[in-house]
N, C-alpha and C positions, 0 to 999 in steps of 0.2 A: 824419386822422380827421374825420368832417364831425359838427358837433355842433350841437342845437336851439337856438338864443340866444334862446329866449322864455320869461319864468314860464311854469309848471305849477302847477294844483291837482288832489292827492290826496287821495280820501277814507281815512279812515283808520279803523277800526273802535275805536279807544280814542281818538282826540282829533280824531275827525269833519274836518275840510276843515285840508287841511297844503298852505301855500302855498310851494312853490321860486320862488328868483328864478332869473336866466337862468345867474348861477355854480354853482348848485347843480344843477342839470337836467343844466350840463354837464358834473358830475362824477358825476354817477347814469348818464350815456351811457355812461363807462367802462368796461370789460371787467374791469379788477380793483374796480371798485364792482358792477356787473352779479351777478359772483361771490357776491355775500353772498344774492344771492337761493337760492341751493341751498344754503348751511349753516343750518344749526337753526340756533333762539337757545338751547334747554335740549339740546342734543343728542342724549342717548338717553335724553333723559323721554318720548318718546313711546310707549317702549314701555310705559310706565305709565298714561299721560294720553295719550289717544289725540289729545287735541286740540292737546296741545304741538310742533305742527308748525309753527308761527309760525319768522319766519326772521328771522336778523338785519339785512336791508334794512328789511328794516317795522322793527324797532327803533329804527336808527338814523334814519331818515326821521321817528319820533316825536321822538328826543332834540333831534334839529336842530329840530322843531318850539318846544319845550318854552326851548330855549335862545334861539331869538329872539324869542320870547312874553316872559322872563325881560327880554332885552335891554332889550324895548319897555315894560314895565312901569319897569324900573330906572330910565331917558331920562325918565319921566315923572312919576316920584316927586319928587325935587328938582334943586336946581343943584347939578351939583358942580364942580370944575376939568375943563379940559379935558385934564389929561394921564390922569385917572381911565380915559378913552376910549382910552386907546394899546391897540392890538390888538385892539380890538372888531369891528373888520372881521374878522377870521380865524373868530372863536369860534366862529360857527353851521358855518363850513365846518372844524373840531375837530370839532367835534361831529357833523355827516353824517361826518368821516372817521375816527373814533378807534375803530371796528372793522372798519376796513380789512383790518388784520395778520392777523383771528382765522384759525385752525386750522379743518380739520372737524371738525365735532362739536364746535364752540365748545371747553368748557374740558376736555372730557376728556382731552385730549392735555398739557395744561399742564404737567404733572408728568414728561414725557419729558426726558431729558440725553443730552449727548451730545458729544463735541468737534466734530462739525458742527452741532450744533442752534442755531438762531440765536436763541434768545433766547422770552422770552413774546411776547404778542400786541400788543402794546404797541409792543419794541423790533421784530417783524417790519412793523409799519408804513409805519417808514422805508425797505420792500425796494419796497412799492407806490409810496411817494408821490414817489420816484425814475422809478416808470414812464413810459413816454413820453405814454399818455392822459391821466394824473392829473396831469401834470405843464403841458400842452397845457392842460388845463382852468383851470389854474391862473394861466395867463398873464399875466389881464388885475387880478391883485390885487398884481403889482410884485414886485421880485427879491426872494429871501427867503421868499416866503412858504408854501414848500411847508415850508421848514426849521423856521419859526415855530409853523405847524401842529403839523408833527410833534414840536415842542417841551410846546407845550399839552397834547398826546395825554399827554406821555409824564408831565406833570405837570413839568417843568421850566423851564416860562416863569417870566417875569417881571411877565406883563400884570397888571395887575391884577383883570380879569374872568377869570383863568385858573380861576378855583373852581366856574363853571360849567362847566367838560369835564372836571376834574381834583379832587377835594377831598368834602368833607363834606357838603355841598350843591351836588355835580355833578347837572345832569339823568339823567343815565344811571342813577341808583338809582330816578327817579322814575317814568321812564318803565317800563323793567324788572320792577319790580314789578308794579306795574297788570299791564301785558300778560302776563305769564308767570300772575300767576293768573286771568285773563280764560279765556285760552286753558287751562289747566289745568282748568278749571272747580268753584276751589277760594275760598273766601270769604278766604283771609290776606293778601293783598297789598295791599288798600286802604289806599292813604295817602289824605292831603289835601292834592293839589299844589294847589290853585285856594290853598288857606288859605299854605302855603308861599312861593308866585310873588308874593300880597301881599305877605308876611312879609321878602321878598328887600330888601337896604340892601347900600349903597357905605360900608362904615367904616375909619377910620383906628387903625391898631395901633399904641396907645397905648406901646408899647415902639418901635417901627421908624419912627412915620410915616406907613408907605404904606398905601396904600387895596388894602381886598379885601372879597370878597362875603362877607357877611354877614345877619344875621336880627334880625328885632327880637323884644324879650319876650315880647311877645304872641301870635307863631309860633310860640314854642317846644311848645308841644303837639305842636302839628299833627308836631313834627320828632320827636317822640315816638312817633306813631302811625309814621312813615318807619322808626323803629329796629324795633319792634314787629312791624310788617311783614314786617321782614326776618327776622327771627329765626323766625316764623314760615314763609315761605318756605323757611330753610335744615330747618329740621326738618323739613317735611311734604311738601316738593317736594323742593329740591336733593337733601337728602341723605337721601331716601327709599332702604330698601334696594333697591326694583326698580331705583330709577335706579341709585345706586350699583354695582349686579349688570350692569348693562348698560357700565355707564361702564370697572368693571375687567375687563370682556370685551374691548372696544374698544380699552381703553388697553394690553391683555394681548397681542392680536394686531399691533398700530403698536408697538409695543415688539418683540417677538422680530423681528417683519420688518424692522424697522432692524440692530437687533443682525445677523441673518442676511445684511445684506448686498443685502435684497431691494429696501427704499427706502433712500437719502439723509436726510441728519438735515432736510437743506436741501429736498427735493422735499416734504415735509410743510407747506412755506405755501401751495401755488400751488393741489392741488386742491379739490373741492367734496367734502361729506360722504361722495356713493357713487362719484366719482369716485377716490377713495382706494381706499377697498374693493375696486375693481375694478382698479384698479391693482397692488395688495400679491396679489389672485386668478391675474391674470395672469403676473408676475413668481413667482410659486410656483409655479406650474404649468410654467414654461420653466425654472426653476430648481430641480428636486426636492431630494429630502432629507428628513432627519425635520422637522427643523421647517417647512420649507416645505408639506412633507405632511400635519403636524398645522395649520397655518395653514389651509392650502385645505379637506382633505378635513370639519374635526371643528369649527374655531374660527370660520370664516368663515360656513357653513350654520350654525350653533348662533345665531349674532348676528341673523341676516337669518331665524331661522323664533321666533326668539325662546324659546330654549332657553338660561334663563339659570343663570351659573352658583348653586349655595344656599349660603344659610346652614348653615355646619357649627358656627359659636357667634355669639354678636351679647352684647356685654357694654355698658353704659349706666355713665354718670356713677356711680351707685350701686352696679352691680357693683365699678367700678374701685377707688372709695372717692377714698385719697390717696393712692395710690401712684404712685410715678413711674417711667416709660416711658421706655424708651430711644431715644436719636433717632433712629433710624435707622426706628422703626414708622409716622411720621406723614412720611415723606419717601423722593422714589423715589432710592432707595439700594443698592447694590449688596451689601450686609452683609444686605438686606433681601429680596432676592430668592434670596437664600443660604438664609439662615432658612425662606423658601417655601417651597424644594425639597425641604429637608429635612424637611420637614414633610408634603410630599407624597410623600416617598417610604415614611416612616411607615403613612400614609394608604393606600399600594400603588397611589398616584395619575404619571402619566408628568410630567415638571419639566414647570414654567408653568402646573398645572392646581389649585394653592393660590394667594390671593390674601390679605393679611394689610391691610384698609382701612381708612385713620381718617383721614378728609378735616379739612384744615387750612382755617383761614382767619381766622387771629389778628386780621384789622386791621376782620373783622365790624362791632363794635359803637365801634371809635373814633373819635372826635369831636376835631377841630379846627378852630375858628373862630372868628368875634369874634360877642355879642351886641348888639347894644345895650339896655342898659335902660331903664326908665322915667324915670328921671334923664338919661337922655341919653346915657350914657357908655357905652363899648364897652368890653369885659371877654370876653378869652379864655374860652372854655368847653374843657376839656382832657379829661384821664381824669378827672379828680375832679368833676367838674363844677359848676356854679356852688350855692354853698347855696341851697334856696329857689326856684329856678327850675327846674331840671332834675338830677335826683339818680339819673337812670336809668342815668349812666357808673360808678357805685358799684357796679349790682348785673349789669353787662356781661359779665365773667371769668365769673361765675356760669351766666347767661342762654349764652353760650357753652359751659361745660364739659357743662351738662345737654342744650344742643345734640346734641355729637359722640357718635357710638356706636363703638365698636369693633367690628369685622368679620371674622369666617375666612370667604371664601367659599370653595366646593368647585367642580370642574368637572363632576363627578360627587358623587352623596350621599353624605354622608361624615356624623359628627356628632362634636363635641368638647364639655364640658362646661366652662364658665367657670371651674372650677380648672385645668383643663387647661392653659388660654391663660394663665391667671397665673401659674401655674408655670411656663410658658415664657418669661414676660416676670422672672418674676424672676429667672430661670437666666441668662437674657442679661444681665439689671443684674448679676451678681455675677461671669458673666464679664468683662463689661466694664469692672467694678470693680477687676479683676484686674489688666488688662491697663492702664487707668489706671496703678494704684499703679507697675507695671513701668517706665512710659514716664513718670512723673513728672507726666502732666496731670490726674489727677483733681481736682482742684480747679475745673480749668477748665469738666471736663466735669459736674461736681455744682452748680457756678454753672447752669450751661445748667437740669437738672432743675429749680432752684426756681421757673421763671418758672410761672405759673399754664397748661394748657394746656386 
């Protein structure tokens, strides 16, 4: 593979001129870096935000920005020891590579299992960074350090600048944000990185010793406006019903065509967004049958002309109250896809044309890292958060539960009334309760209900 050995600069439409050095160029040459230019970064938001066509190359090409800016600020702030420095060389190339692994259609596919499925995006990574381009490019930073990388990605280093690709104050919330509502052309993602990348400290954890990224008092706002952000984002972007409506169409069709026989759990990393699509088209078509026939003729044109499926209920934190939900409703589950069917056949709907969605993302609003205060002293900020400085992890669970909405979508018009759906959900708690007392675990599984969700 012959590759460029000279910096590059990119203009960038969210952080204006992005300088590669000659490592980084030659891992954008790549065929599996190349790749990320045809996946979305928000996958099928565009059918909602026309403009959410941004991809994840330009993301990552900002994070690797955003992260050696951080570097250069850090270098410049004060002395610290030199072992503080172990691994810093990798971090900017973590960071151009820590969505290598992703899937098409970014995260809509996340929630797929499977005994072939190799893992989230994360753990499929390590399938790229094995490859013989990424590996080639990788050459000249010494043995090891493709596994190093793929260590940072995965959040499992040891560096101690690992909190910039992995953590609480990873670049990739800062960037992400910005760009997805730039591009969305919605006013909720402004953070204040400029106030942040000030804000960035090397501090020593006053329990362990070792040194990790950290923030001082005075940023703590600005880390506010970052959560604030987010929570925003998840409500009025992510998990907008259109997106949502699109997302369990996508993940409706890559689910049965696995189950079918028609893709591998394992052929799900390698292509781009519509390269999938046309693959699961084709393979249906040489392959009949009903479900291949409802994939090709009904599920595949429905997605590509934008015939999504509806709302046949949409219940909110306030409908739900305090009731508790059984697990199988916020996870792809087989107990759950059961419950569908049945529900669609109710409906007088053909199986896989109910969809029951309540998107998870418990680790949203948590916060681990050290402050430093005004005194000097570095002090964990956790769930509870520190008195007096940041009291925003107090009101997180909340700020999350009013987040999630619960979902019936229909493939066809259907309408259900939000007693409907609770009565379903409690008929399933009290079977399940049943079935508990029978097999002796209910304990175990009434511990699981009390966690806040």
């Amino acid at each position: 593979m012959s590759f460029r050995n000279a910096p590059a600069l990119i203009r960038d439409p969210i952080w204006g001129s992005i300088r590669l050095d000659a490592t980084a160029v030659r891992i954008t040459d790549t065929p599996a870096f190349q790749r990320l230019r045809y996946i979305r970064q928000l996958g099928l938001a565009h059918l909602v935000y026309p403009g959410a066509t941004h991809t994840r190359f330009a993301h990552v090409l900002g994070v690797y920005h955003l992260v050696t800016t951080a570097l250069r600020a850090l270098r410049e702030r004060e002395p610290l020891p030199d072992h503080v420095w172990r691994g810093a060389d990798l971090v900017p190339y973590a960071a151009l590579l820590h969505d290598i692994g992703h899937y098409p259609f970014s995260h809509a596919l996340d929630d797929l299992r499977g005994d072939d499925h190799p893992g989230d995006h994360e753990a499929v990574a390590a399938h790229f960074l094995k490859s013989p381009g990424v590996r080639e490019a990788l050459t000249g930073l010494g043995p090891g350090a493709a596994e190093e990388i793929g260590a940072l990605i995965r959040g499992e280093s040891t560096a101690p600048l690992r909190g910039l690709v992995h953590g609480s104050l990873d670049m990739d919330k800062m960037d992400y944000l910005r760009r997805d509502a730039r591009s969305c052309g919605v006013p909720y993602g402004e953070v204040d990185v400029e106030r942040l990348l000030q804000g960035l400290v090397m501090l020593e954890d006053p329990e362990t010793g070792a040194f990790e990224v950290g923030v001082g008092e005075k940023a703590v706002s600005a880390l506010e406006s970052l959560l604030f952000a987010k929570y925003q984002m998840f409500r009025n972007v992510y998990w907008h019903h259109g997106v949502r409506a699109g997302t369990v169409l996508c993940a409706r069709i890559v689910n049965d065509a696995v189950a079918a026989g028609l893709v591998g759990g394992r052929e799900l990393a390698g292509p781009t967004d519509d390269e999938l699509l046309h693959l699961i088209g084709r393979r249906a078509r040489a392959r009949g049958g009903p479900v291949a026939d409802r994939i090709r003729r009904r599920w595949l044109p429905a997605l590509r002309a934008r015939r999504l499926p509806k709302r046949a209920a949409e219940l909110t934190a306030a409908d739900l109250g305090d009731r508790s939900l059984p697990p199988w409703i916020e996870a792809p589950d087989p107990e759950r896809r059961r419950r569908e069917d049945q529900l669609a056949e109710a409906l007088s709907l053909e199986p896989g044309e109910v969809a029951i969605d309540f998107p998870c993302k418990p680790a949203m609003f948590q916060l681990d890292l050290l402050v430093r205060r005004r005194n000097g002293r570095a002090e964990r900020l956790g769930k509870t958060g520190i008195p007096g400085v940041i009291d925003l992890p107090r009101v997180a669970r909340e700020l999350y539960r009013t987040s999630r909405v619960l979902r019936v979508f229909t493939f066809r018009k259907r309408s259900l009334t939000p007693d409907e759906v609770i009565g379903l959900i409690a008929e399933t708690n009290r079977t399940d309760a049943r079935a508990d007392q029978r097999s002796g675990s209910c304990v175990a599984r009434s511990s699981e209900r009390k966690e806040p969700r």
